[in-house]
C-alpha positions in Angstrom: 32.1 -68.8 162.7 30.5 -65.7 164.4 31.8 -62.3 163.1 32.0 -58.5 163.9 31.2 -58.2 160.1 28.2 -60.5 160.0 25.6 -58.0 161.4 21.9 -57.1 160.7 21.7 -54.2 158.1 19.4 -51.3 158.8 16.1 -50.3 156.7 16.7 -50.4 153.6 17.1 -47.0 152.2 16.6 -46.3 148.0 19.9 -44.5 148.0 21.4 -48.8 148.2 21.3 -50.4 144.8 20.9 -53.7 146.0 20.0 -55.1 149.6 20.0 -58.6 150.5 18.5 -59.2 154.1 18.7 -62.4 155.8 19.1 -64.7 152.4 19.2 -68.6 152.9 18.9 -71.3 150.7 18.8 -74.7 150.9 19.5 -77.1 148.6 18.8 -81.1 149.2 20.4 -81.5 152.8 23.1 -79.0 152.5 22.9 -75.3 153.4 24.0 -73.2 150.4 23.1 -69.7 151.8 23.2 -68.5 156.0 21.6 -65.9 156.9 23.7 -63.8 154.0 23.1 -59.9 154.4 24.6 -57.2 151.9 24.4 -54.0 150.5 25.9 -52.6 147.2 25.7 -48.6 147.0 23.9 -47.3 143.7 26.8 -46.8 141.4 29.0 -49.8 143.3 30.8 -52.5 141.7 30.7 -55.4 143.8 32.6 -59.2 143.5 31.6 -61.7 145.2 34.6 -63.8 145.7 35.3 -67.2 147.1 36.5 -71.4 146.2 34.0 -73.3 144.5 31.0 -74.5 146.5 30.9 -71.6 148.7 27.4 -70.3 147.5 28.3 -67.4 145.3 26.9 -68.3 141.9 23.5 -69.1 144.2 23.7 -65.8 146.1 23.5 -64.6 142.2 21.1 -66.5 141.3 19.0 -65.3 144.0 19.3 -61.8 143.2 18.3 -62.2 139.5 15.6 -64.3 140.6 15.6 -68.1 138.9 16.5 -69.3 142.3 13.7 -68.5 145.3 15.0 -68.0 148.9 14.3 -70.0 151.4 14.4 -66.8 153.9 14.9 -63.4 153.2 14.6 -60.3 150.9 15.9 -59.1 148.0 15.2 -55.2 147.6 16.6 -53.4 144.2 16.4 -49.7 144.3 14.5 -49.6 147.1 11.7 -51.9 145.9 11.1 -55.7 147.3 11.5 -57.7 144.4 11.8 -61.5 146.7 9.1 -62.9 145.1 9.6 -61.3 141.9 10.6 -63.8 138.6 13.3 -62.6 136.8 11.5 -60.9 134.1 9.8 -58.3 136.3 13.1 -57.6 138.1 15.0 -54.4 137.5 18.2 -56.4 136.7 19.7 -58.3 133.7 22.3 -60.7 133.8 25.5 -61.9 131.7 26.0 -65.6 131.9 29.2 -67.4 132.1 28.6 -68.9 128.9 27.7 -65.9 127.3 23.8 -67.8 126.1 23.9 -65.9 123.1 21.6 -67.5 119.9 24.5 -68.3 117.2 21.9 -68.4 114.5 20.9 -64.9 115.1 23.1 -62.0 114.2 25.5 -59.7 116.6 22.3 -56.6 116.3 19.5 -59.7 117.1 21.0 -60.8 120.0 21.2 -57.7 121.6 17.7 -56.9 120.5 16.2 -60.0 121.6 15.0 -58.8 125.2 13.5 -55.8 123.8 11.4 -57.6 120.7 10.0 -59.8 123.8 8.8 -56.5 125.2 7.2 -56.0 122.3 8.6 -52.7 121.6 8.4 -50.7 118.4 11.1 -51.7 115.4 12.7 -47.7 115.2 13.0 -48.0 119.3 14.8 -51.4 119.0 17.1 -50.6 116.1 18.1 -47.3 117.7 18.5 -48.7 121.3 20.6 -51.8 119.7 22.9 -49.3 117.9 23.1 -47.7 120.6 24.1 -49.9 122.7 27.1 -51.4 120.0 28.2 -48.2 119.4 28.8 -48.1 123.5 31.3 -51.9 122.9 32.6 -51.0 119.9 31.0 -53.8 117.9 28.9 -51.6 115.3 31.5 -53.5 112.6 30.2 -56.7 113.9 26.4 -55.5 113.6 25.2 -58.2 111.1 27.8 -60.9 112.1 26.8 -64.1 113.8 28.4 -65.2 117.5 30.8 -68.2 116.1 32.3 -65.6 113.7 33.4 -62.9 116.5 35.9 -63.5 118.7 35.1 -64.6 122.6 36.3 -61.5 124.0 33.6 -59.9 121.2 31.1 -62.4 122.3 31.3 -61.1 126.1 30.7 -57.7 124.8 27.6 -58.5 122.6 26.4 -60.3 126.1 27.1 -57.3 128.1 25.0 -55.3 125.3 22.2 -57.1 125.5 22.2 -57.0 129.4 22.9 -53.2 129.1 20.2 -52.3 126.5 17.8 -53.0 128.8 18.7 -50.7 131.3 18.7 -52.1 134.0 19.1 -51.0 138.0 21.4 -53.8 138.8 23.7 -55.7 135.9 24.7 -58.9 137.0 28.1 -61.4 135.8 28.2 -64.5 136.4 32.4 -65.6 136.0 32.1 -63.5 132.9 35.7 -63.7 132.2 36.0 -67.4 132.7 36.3 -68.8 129.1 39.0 -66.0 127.7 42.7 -66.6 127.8 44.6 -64.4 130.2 45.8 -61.6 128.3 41.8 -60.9 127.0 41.2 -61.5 130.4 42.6 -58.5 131.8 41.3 -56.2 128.5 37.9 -57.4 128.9 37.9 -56.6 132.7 38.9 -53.1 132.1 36.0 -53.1 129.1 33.5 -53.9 132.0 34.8 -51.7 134.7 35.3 -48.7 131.9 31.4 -49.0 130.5 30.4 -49.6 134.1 31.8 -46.6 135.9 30.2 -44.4 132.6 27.2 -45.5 133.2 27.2 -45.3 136.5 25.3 -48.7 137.0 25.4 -51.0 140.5 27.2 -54.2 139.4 27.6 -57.6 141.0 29.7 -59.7 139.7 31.2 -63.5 140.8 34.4 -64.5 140.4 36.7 -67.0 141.8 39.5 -65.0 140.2 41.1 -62.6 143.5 43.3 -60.7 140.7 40.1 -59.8 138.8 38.2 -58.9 142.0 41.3 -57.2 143.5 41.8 -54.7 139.9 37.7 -53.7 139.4 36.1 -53.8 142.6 34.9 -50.8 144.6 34.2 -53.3 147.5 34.8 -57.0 147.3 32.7 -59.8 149.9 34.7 -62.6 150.7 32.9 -65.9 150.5 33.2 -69.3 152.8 30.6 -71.9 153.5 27.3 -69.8 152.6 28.5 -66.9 154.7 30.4 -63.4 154.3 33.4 -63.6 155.6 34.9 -59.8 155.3 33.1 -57.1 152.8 35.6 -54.4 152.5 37.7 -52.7 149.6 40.3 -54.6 148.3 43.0 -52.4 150.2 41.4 -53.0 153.3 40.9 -56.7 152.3 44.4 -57.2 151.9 46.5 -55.1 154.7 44.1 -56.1 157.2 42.0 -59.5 156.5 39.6 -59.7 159.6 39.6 -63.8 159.7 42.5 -66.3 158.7 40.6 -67.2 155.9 40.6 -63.8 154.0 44.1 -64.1 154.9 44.8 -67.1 152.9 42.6 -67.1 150.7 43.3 -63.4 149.3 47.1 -63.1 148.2 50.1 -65.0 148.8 50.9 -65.5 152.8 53.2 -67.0 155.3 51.4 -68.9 157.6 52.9 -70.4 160.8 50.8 -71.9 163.8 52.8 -69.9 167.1 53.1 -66.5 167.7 55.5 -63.6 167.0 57.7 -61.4 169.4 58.1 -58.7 166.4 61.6 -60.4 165.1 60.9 -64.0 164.9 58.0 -67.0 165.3 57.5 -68.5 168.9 55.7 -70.8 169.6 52.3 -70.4 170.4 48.7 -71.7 169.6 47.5 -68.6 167.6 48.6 -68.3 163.8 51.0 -66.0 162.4 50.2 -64.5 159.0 52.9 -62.4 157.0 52.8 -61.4 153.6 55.9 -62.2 151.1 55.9 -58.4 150.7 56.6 -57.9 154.5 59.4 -60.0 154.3 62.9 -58.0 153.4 66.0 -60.0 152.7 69.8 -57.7 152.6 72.9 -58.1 152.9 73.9 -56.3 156.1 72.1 -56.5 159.3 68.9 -54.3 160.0 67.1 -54.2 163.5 65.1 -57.2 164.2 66.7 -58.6 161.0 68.6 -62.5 161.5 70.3 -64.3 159.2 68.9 -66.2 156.4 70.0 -67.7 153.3 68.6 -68.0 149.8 67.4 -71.8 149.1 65.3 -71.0 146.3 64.7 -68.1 143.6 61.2 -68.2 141.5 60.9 -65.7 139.0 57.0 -64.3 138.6 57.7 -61.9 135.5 58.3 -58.8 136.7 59.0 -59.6 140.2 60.7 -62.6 142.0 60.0 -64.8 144.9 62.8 -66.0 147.5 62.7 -69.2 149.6 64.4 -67.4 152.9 65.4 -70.1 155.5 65.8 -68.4 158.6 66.7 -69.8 162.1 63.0 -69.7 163.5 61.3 -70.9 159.8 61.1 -70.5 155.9 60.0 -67.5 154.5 58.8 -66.6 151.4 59.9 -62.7 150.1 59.4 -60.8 147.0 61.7 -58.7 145.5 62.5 -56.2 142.4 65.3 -56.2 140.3 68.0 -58.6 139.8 67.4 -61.2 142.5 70.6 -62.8 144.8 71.8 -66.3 143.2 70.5 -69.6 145.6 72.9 -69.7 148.1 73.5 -66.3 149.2 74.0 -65.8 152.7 72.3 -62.2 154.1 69.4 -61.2 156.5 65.7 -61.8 156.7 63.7 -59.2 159.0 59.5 -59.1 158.9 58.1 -55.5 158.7 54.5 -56.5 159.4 53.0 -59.6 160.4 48.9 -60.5 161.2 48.0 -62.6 164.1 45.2 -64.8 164.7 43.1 -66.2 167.3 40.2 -68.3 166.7 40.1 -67.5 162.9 39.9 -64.0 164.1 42.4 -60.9 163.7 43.7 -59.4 167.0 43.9 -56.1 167.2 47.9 -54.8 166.6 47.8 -53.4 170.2 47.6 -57.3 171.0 49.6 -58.7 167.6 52.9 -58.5 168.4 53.5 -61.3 172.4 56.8 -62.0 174.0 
């Protein structure tokens, strides 16, 4: 799918952390990688997000360098680093598994990269206290990795990426194997240590939420290519192809079109999000009449299952929702149309 957001980027400047030019990859028959271009500010904490199989762990990969590309460059701080192995890279990288040695203790681990280097014991030790001292795990110096916790164990990873100091720190799912609730502490961990030290950040994740609550830009991923690379409020209100659209929140999604009160029908696709949808008790301009079929509670909101005249709707809503049954009105405040996979421009959204 062509795309206004698919273009060549200019000369790369060393004010960007992180350029990608023109990176492909493929793998057996399949193309993993298109053509991919993108560029993270110095400073700038970008996800790349998308389903499984759409080529963001290999877009990774790249970058740290145990993957070659096919075509393409890979510049870091204003350097090329294409052909570069990972070792003579400016970057460092937290697996999904964390890779730590469970023999060795918490203060090892982290000074593991530095002892291949070679570098003097008093540098190590200080630079590894350092560094626990910055996750709060100088209690767990001398423990070993099965002891510790795994939200613990993400942090000695993320030490032992960070000791090295790198120009780009790269995560690879890094909150995959924690429960939800150390989920969302361990996220804030990394975006907290991240914006102190000021470090450009990639990081994949298949996880919107977790994109949505860290990112300073997010790319949307599909079939090797970047779909959208925006912030994640301009990701959200306005999601330039049907894909972002669906893939990115919860949505309404009806093949037609929409006059600005109900869905007609039509070949383009109507997209409106639960949060657009407003269900009362008295009539509103543009509202019509809907009744509840179904309440779904989402902790501390709830989603309604609105059946209107022209379709179902799905709504959100605060507070103490009506009881299945109730009889009211449904209006839209704000719907997205789409042509081709491609937003229209809301001088053209709204068709009689």
């Amino acid at each position: 799918m062509s795309s206004p957001h698919h273009a060549r980027p200019p000369e790369t400047s060393s004010d960007d952390g992180l350029r990608l030019s023109g990176l492909s990859k493929t793998l057996g028959a399949r193309t993993i990688i298109d053509d991919l271009d993108l560029t993270v500010h110095r400073g700038e904490l970008v996800s790349l997000l998308g389903p499984s199989g759409c080529g963001k762990t290999t877009t990774l990969r790249m970058i740290a360098g145990f993957l070659p590309p096919d075509a393409g460059r890979i510049t870091m701080a204003g350097r090329d680093v294409t052909h570069l192995g990972p070792d003579k890279r400016p970057s460092a990288m937290v697996f999904q598994n964390y890779a730590l040695w469970p023999h060795m203790t918490v203060a090892k681990n982290v000074a593991y990269p530095l002892r291949l280097r070679r570098l003097p014991r008093a540098q190590i030790a200080e630079s590894v206290d350092r560094m626990l001292e910055l996750v709060n795990l100088m209690h767990h110096r001398d423990s070993r990795p099965p002891r510790i916790s795994g939200g613990e164990q993400q942090r000695v990873a993320l030490a032992r990426a960070l000791v090295q100091e790198p120009d780009v720190l790269l995560l690879d799912e890094p909150l995959s194997n924690l429960d939800a609730k150390l989920r969302v502490k361990v996220r804030e961990d990394i975006r907290e240590l991240q914006q102190r030290l000021g470090i450009t950040t990639v990081i994949v994740t298949h996880d919107q939420e977790e994109a949505l609550s860290i990112s300073d830009r997010i790319a949307v991923m599909n079939a090797g290519r970047i779909e959208q690379f925006s912030s994640p409020a301009e990701l959200y209100a306005r999601p330039a192809t049907e894909f972002v659209a669906t893939f990115l929140g919860a949505l309404n999604r009806f093949e037609g079109g929409f006059d600005g009160t109900r869905i007609v029908a039509g070949t383009d696709v109507v997209g409106i999000r639960p949060e657009s949808v407003s269900f009362t008790s008295e009539p509103r301009p543009g509202a019509l009449r809907a009744s509840v079929e179904r309440v779904v509670p989402h902790g501390h909101f709830n989603e309604l299952r609105l059946r209107r005249e022209d379709a179902t709707l799905a709504a959100y809503v605060s507070g103490t929702p009506p009881l299945p049954g109730t009889e009211g009105f449904a209006s839209v405040d704000a719907a997205l149309l789409y042509r081709d996979g491609l937003l229209v421009p809301s001088t053209e959204a709204v068709s009689a």
